[in-house]
C-alpha positions as CSV (number, residue, x, y, z in Angstrom):
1,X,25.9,11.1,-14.5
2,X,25.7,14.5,-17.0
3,X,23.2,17.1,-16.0
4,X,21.3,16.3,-18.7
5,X,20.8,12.5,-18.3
6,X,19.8,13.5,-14.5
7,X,17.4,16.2,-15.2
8,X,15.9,13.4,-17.5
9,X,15.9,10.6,-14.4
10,X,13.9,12.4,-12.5
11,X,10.7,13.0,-14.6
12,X,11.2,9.5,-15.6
13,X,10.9,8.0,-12.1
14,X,8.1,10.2,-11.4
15,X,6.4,9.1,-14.3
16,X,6.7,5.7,-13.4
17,X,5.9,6.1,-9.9
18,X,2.7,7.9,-11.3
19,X,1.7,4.9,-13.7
20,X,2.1,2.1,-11.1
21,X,-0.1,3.8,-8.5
22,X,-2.9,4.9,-11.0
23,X,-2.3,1.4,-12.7
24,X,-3.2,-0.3,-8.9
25,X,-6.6,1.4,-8.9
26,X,-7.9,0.1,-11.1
27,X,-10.3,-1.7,-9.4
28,X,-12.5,-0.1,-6.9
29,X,-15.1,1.8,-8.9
30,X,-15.5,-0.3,-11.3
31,X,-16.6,-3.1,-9.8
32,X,-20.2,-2.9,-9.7
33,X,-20.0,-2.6,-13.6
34,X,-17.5,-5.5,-14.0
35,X,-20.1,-7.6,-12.3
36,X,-22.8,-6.3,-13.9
37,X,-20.7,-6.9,-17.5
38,X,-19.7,-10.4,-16.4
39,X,-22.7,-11.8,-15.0
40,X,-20.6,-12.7,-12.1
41,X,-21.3,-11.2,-8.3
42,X,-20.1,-8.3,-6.7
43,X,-17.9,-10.2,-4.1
44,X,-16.5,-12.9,-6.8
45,X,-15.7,-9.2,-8.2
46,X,-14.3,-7.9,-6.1
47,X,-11.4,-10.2,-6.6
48,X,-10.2,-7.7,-9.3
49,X,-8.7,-5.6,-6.6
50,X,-8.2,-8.2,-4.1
51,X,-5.5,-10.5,-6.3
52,X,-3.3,-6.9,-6.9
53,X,-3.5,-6.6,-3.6
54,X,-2.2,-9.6,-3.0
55,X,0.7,-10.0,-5.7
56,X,1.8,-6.6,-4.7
57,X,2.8,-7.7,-1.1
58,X,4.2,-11.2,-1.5
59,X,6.3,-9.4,-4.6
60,X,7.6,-6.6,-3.0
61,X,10.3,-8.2,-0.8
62,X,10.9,-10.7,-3.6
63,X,11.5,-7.9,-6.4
64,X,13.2,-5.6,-3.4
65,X,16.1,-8.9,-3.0
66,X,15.6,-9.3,-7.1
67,X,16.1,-5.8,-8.2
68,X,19.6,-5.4,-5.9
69,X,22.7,-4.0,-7.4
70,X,22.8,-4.4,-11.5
71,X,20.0,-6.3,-11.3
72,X,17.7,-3.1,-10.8
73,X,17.3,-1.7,-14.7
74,X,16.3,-4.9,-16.1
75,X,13.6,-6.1,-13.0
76,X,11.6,-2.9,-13.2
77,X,11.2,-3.0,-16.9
78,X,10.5,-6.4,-16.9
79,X,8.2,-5.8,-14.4
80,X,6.4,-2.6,-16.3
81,X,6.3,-4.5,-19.6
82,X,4.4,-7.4,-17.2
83,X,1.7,-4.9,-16.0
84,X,0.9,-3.6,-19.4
85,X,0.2,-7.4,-20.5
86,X,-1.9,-7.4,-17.7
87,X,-4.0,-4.7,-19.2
88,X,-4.2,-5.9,-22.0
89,X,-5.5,-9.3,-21.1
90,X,-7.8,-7.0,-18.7
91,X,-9.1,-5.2,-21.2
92,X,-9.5,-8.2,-23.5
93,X,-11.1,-10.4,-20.8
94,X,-14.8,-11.6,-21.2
95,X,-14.6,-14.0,-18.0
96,X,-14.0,-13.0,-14.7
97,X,-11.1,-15.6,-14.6
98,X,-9.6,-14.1,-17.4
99,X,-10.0,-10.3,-15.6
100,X,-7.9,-11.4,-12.3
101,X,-5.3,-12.9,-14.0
102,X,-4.8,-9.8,-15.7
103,X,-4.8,-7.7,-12.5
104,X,-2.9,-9.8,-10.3
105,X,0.0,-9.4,-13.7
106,X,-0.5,-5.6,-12.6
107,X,0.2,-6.1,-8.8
108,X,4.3,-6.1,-10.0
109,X,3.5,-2.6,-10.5
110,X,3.1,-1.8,-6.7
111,X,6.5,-3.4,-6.0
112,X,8.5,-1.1,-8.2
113,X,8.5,2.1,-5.9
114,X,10.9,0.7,-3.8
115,X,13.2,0.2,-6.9
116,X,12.6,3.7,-8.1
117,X,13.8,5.4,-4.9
118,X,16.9,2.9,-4.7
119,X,17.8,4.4,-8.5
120,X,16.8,7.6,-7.0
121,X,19.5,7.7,-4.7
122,X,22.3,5.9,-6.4
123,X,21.9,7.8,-9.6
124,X,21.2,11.6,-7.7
125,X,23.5,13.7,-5.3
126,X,21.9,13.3,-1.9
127,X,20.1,16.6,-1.7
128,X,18.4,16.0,-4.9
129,X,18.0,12.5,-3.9
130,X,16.4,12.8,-0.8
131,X,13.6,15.0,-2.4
132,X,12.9,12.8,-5.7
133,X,12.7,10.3,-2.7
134,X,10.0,12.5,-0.7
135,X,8.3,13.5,-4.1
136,X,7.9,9.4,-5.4
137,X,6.3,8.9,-1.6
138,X,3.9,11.8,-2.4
139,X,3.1,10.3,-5.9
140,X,2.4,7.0,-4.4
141,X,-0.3,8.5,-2.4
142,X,-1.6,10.8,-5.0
143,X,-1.5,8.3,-7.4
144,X,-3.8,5.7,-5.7
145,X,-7.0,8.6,-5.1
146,X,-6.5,10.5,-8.8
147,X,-6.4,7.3,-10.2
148,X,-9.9,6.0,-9.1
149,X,-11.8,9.5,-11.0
150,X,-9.2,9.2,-14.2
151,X,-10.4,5.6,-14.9
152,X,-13.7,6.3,-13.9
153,X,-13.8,9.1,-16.6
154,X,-12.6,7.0,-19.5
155,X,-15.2,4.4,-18.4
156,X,-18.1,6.6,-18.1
157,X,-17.3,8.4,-21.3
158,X,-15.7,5.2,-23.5
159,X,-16.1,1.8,-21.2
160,X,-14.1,-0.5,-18.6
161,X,-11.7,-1.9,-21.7
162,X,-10.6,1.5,-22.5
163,X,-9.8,2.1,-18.9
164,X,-7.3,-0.9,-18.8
165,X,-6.1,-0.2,-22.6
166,X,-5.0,3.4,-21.7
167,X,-3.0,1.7,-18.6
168,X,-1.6,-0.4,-21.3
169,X,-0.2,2.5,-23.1
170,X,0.9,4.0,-19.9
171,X,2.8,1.0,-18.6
172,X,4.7,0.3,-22.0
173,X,5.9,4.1,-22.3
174,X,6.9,4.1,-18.4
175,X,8.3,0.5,-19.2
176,X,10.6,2.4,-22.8
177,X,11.4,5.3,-20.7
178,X,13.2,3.3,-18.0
179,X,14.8,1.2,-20.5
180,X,16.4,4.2,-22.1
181,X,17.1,6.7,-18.6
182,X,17.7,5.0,-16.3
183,X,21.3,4.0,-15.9
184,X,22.5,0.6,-15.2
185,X,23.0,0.4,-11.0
186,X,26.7,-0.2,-9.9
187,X,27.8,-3.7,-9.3
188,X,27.3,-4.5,-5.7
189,X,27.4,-7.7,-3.7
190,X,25.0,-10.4,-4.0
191,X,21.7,-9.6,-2.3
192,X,21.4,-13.5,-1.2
193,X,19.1,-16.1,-1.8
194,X,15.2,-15.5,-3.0
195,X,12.6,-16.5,-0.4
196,X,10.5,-18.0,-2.8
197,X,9.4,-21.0,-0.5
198,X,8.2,-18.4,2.1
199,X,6.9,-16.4,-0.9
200,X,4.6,-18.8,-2.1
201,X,3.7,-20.0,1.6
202,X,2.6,-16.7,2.7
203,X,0.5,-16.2,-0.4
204,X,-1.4,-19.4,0.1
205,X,-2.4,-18.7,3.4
206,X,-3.5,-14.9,2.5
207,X,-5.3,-15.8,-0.9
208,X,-6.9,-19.1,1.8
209,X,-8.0,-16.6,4.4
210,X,-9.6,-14.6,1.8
211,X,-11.3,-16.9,-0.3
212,X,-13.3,-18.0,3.2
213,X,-13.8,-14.5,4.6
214,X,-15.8,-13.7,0.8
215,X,-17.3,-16.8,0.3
216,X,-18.8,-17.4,4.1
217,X,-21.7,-15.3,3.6
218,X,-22.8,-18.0,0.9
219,X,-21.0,-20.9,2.8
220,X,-22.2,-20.0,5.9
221,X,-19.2,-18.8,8.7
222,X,-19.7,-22.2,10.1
223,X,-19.8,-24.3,7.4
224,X,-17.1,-26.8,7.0
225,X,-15.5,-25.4,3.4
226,X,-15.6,-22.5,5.3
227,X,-13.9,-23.5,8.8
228,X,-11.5,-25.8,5.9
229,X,-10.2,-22.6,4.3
230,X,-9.6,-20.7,7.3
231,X,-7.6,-23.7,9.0
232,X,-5.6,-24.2,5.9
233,X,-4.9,-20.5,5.6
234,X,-3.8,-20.5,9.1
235,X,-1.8,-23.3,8.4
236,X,0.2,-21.9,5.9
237,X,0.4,-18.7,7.6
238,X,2.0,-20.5,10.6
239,X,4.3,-22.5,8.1
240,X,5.8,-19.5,7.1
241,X,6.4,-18.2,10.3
242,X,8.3,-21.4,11.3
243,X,9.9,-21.1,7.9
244,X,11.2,-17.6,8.3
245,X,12.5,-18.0,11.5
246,X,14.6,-20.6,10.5
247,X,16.0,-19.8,7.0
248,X,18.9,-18.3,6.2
249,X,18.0,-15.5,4.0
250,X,14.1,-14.9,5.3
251,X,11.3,-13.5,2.7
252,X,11.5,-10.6,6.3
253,X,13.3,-11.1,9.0
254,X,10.0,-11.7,11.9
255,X,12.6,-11.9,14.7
256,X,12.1,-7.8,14.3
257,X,8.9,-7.9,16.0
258,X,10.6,-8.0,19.3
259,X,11.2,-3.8,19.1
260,X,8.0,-3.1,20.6
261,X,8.2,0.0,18.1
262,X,8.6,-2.3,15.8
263,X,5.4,-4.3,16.6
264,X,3.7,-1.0,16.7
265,X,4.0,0.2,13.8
266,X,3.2,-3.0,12.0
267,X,0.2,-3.7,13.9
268,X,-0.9,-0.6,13.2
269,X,0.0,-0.5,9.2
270,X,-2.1,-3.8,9.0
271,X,-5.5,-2.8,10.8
272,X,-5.1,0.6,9.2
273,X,-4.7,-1.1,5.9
274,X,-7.9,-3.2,6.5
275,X,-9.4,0.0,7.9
276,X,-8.0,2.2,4.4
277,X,-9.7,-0.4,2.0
278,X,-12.8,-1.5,3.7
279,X,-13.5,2.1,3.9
280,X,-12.4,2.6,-0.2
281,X,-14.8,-0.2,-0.7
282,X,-17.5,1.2,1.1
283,X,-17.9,4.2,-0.5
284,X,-17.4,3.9,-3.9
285,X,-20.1,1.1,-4.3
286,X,-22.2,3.3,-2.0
287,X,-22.5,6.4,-3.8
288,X,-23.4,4.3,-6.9
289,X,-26.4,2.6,-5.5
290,X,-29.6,3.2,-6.8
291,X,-31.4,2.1,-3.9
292,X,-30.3,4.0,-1.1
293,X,-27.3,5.5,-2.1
294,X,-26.7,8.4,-4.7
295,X,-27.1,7.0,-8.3
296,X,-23.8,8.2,-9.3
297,X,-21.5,7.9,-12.1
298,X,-18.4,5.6,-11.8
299,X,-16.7,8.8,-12.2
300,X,-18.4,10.4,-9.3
301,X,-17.5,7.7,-7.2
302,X,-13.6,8.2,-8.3
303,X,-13.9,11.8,-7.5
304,X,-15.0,10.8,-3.8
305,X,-11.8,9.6,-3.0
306,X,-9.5,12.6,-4.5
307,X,-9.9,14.2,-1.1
308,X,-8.3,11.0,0.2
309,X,-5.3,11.9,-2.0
310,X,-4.9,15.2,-1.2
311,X,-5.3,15.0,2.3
312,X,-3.3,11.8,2.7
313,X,-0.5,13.9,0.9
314,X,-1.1,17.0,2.6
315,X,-0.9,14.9,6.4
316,X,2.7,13.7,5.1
317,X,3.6,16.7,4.9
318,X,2.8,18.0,7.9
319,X,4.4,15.6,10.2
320,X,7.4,17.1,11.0
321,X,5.4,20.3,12.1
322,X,3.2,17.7,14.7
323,X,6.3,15.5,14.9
324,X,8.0,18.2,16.8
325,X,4.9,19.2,18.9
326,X,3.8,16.0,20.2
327,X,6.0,13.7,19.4
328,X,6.2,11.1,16.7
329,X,5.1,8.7,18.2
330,X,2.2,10.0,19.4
331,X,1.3,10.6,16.0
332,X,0.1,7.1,15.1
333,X,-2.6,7.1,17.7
334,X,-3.6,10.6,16.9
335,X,-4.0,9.6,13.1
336,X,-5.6,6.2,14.0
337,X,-8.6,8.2,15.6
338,X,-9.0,10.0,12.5
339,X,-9.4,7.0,10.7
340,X,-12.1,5.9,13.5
341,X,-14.0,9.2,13.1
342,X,-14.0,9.1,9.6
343,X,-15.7,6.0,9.7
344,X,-18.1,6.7,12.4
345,X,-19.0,10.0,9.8
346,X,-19.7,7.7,7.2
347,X,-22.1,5.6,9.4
348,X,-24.1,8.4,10.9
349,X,-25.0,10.3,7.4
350,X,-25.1,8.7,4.1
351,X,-27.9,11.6,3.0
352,X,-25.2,14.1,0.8
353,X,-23.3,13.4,-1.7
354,X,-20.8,15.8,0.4
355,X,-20.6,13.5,3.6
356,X,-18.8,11.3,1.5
357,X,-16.0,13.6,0.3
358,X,-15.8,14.5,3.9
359,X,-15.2,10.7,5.1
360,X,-12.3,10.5,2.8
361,X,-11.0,13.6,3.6
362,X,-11.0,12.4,7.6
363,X,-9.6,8.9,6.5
364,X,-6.7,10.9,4.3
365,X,-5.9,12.7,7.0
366,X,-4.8,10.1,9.2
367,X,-3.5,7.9,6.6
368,X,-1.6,10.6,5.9
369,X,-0.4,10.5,9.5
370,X,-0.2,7.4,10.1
371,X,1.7,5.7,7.0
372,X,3.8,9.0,7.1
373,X,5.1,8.6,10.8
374,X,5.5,4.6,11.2
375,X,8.8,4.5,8.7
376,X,10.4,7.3,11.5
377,X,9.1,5.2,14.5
378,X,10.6,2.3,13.0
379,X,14.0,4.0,12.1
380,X,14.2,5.4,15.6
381,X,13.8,2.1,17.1
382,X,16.0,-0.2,15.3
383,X,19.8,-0.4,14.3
384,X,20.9,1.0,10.7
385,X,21.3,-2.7,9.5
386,X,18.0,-3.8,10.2
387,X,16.1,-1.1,9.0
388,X,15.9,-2.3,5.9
389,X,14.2,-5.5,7.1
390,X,12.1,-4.0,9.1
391,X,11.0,-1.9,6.9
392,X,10.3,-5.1,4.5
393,X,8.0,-6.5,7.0
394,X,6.2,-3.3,7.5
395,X,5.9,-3.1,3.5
396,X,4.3,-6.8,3.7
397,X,2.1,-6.5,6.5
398,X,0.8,-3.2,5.4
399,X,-0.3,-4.6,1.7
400,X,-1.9,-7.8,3.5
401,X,-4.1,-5.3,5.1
402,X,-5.5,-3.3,2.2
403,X,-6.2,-7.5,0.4
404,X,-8.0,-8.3,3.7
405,X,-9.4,-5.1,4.2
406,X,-11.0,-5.2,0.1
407,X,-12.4,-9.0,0.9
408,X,-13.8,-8.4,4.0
409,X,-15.7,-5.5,3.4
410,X,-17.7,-7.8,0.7
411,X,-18.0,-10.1,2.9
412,X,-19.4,-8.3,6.2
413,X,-21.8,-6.6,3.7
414,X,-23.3,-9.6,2.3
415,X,-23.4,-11.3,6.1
416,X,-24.6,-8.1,7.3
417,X,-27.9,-7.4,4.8
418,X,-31.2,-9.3,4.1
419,X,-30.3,-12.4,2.8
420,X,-27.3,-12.1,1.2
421,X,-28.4,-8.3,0.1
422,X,-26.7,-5.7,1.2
423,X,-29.1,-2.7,3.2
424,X,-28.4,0.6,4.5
425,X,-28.0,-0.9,8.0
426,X,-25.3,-3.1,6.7
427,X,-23.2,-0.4,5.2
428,X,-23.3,1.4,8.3
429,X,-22.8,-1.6,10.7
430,X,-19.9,-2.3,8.4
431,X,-18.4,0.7,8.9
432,X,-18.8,1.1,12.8
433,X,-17.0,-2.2,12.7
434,X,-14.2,-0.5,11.0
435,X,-14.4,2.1,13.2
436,X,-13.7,0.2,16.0
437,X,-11.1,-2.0,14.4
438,X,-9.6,1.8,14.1
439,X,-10.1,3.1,17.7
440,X,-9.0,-0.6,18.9
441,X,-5.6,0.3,16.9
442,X,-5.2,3.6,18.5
443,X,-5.5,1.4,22.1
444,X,-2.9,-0.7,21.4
445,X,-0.3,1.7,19.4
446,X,-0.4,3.7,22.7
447,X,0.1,1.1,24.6
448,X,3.0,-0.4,22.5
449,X,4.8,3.1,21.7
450,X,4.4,3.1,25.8
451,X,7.1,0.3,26.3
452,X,8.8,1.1,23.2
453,X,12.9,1.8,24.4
454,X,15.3,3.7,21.8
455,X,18.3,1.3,20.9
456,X,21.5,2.8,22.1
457,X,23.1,5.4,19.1
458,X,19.3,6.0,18.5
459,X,17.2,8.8,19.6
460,X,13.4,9.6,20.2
461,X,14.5,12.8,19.3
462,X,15.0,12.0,15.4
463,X,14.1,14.7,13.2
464,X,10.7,13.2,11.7
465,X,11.6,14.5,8.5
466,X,14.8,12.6,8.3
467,X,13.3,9.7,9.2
468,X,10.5,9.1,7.2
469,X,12.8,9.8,4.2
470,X,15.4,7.3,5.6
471,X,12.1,4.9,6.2
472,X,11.1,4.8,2.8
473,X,15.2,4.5,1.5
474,X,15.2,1.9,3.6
475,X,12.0,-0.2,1.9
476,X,14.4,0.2,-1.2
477,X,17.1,-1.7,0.7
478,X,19.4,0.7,1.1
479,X,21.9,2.0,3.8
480,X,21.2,4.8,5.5
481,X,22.7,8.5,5.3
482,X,25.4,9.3,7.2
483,X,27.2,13.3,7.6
484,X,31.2,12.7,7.5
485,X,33.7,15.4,9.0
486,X,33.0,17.9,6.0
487,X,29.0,17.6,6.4
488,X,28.7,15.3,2.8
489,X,26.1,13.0,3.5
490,X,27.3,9.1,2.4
491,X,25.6,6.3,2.7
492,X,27.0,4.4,6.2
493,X,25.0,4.2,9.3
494,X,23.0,5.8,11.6
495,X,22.8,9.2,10.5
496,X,20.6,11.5,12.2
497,X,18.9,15.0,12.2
498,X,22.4,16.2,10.5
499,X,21.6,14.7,7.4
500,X,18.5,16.3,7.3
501,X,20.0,19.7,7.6
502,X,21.5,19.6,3.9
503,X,18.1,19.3,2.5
């Protein structure tokens, strides 16, 4: 590649890495005022964030296996020219059918990031690979928290439509941008066969679970559509698992889960996930109240989570620092208590506007932690050629989190107030709940990283900045760095601290 056309690739991935994670929030603010708009109730709603959720984790393996090889250029602007029809028809909608079709069309956006840092590093020397790599991982974070103020902004100022219409405009530039810098991938061997059975069985039983975690506040928990959907949903979820551990060419290969490291890191990235989103929830329809909360602006509420953002970034970044002090993986549980107390904040105040900022500045920080050091604990646990499915599974489990975690938040509210209504008590008794789900992860993280053994060729010892970039090449199915004789780093297998050196 010229000079030129990579000094170009970079901005352009960037950009699109920035437009997919602002694109995804478009939901959690604005939900009070899409009810309110749409005569329809806060946790029907709510399904606006919910069904991105949702897309984004059955698609991301599926577009990971779809986008391999020469197949990469054409998926992700396929898949950017998708999610700016979905704004559109968002922006267009006057039915709250209409409105989640529309979002779950934008839930293609959060598989793409996998697919920029695969073009990342075919398309980049190594060095300059590895840190377009770091800086899409930063912009995924960033993206998510500056997106909640931005669109609260245009709403405040213009309304909800022009929200979705400027992610419209967004999504098509990202989506003529990649078609003209990005340079078709190198032919490579057939990726396999596409899941799509497991696919489709996996989003049945998540989209079942849901629909009977929001509804069972009006159904009652006991009720027999209630108990219907959750057996069904169970159902299908143990289809899958039957299914995945007998196909050929799995959605994600579950057999993984035997590395207690593994297990640990994907337990922990879907409580944390329901944890991250319950606690999103939360908060933004909190500080909008007009009862007991603050009466502010959907823009106000955005700027609440901006500290989650920053803080999530800034935590990243400072794992290899606390990597190297205690450990890696004695991170999780460290950052998993930072979660709880973050929660526990947000139960005890509620009286400032500030207490807010400072709960998503705690829950930042050990998301931040957290999400930062599970790609590392998975990399140091399992061989090079199953990183890459491991990682897959992680990527999966962690987005069924944040769709459980936006449900059930509705759901323990409603169940939780006076009659259906939520109170303050049932804000706060939700968020002690998510508090303990929190401290309960911590528990068992410790206890799994405790039985945890290194593979042989592996290392505890794994520079944790190596291996959360190697983590997240590895959610964009690709082999892992490895130093040859003259200290060039080539793609191969299991690498190591060396690698990390050139950077």
């Amino acid at each position: 590649m010229t000079s030129r056309r990579e000094w170009a690739l970079v901005p352009t991935l960037l950009f699109i890495g920035a437009v997919v994670s602002v694109v995804s929030s478009l939901g959690a603010p604005l939900i009070p005022t899409m009810a309110r708009d749409l005569h329809a109730s806060v946790s029907s709603t709510q399904w606006a964030l919910t069904a991105t959720l949702v897309v984004g984790a059955v698609t991301s393996p599926l577009l990971g296996r779809l986008g391999d090889g020469s197949h990469r250029k054409p998926v992700t602007v396929s898949c950017l020219a998708i999610v700016s029809v979905g704004c559109a028809i968002a922006a267009l909608a006057s039915s709250l059918a209409v409105l989640i079709l529309g979002r779950a069309m934008q839930g293609l956006g959060l598989a793409l990031m996998p697919l920029t840092m695969a073009a990342a590093r075919e398309h980049l020397p190594s060095v300059r690979a590895g840190r377009t790599i770091a800086a899409l991982s930063v912009v995924a974070a960033a993206g998510v928290g500056l997106g909640y103020p931005i669109t609260g902004f245009i709403a405040q100022h213009l309304n909800i439509a022009a929200a979705f219409w400027v992610g419209c405009g967004f999504s098509a530039a990202a989506a003529a941008l990649a078609k003209v810098l990005i340079p078709p991938a190198g032919s490579r061997p057939p990726g396999g066969s596409i899941d799509l059975l497991g696919a489709a069985l996996v989003a049945l039983g998540v989209v079942g679970i849901l629909i009977a975690c929001t509804e069972a506040p009006q159904w009652g928990w006991l009720g027999s559509r209630t108990l219907s959907l959750f057996a069904l949903g169970w159902a299908f979820i143990a289809a899958w698992v039957v299914h995945e551990l007998t196909v050929a060419e799995p959605l994600v290969d579950l057999r993984l889960a035997r590395h207690p490291a593994v297990l640990s890191a994907d337990v922990t990235a879907f409580c944390l996930g329901i944890a991250m989103y319950l606690t999103i929830v939360l908060a933004t329809q909190f500080v909008q109240l007009r009862t007991f909360g603050f009466s502010a602006s959907v823009f106000v509420a955005g700027l609440t989570l901006v500290p989650l953002s920053i803080l999530s970034a800034s935590g990243s970044r400072a794992l290899p620092w606390l990597g190297r002090r205690i450990g890696i993986r004695r991170v999780i549980p460290v950052g998993s208590l930072c979660v709880a107390a973050s929660l526990v904040f947000f139960a005890e105040t509620g009286t400032e506007l500030w207490q807010a900022f400072v709960s998503m500045g705690l829950l930042g920080t050990g998301l931040g932690l957290t999400f930062a050091a599970m790609p590392g604990l998975i990399v140091s646990a399992v061989p090079a050629r199953e990183t890459g499915s491991a990682m897959g599974f992680y990527q999966v489990v962690r987005f069924v989190g944040f769709s459980l975690g936006s449900g059930l938040c509705v759901s323990l509210l409603d169940s939780l107030g006076h009659d259906g209504v939520p109170t303050l008590g049932s804000y706060r008794s939700t968020a002690l709940i998510g508090a303990g789900l929190a401290l309960a992860t911590a528990a068992i993280a410790w206890w799994l990283i405790g039985r945890a053994e290194a593979v042989p060729g592996r290392t505890d010892a794994v520079d944790p900045r190596w291996a959360l970039e190697e983590g997240l090449v590895a959610a964009a199915s690709l082999e892992m760095f490895e130093p040859d004789l003259n200290g060039v780093t080539t793609p191969g297998a299991t690498g190591g601290p060396a690698a990390a050196e050139e950077d």
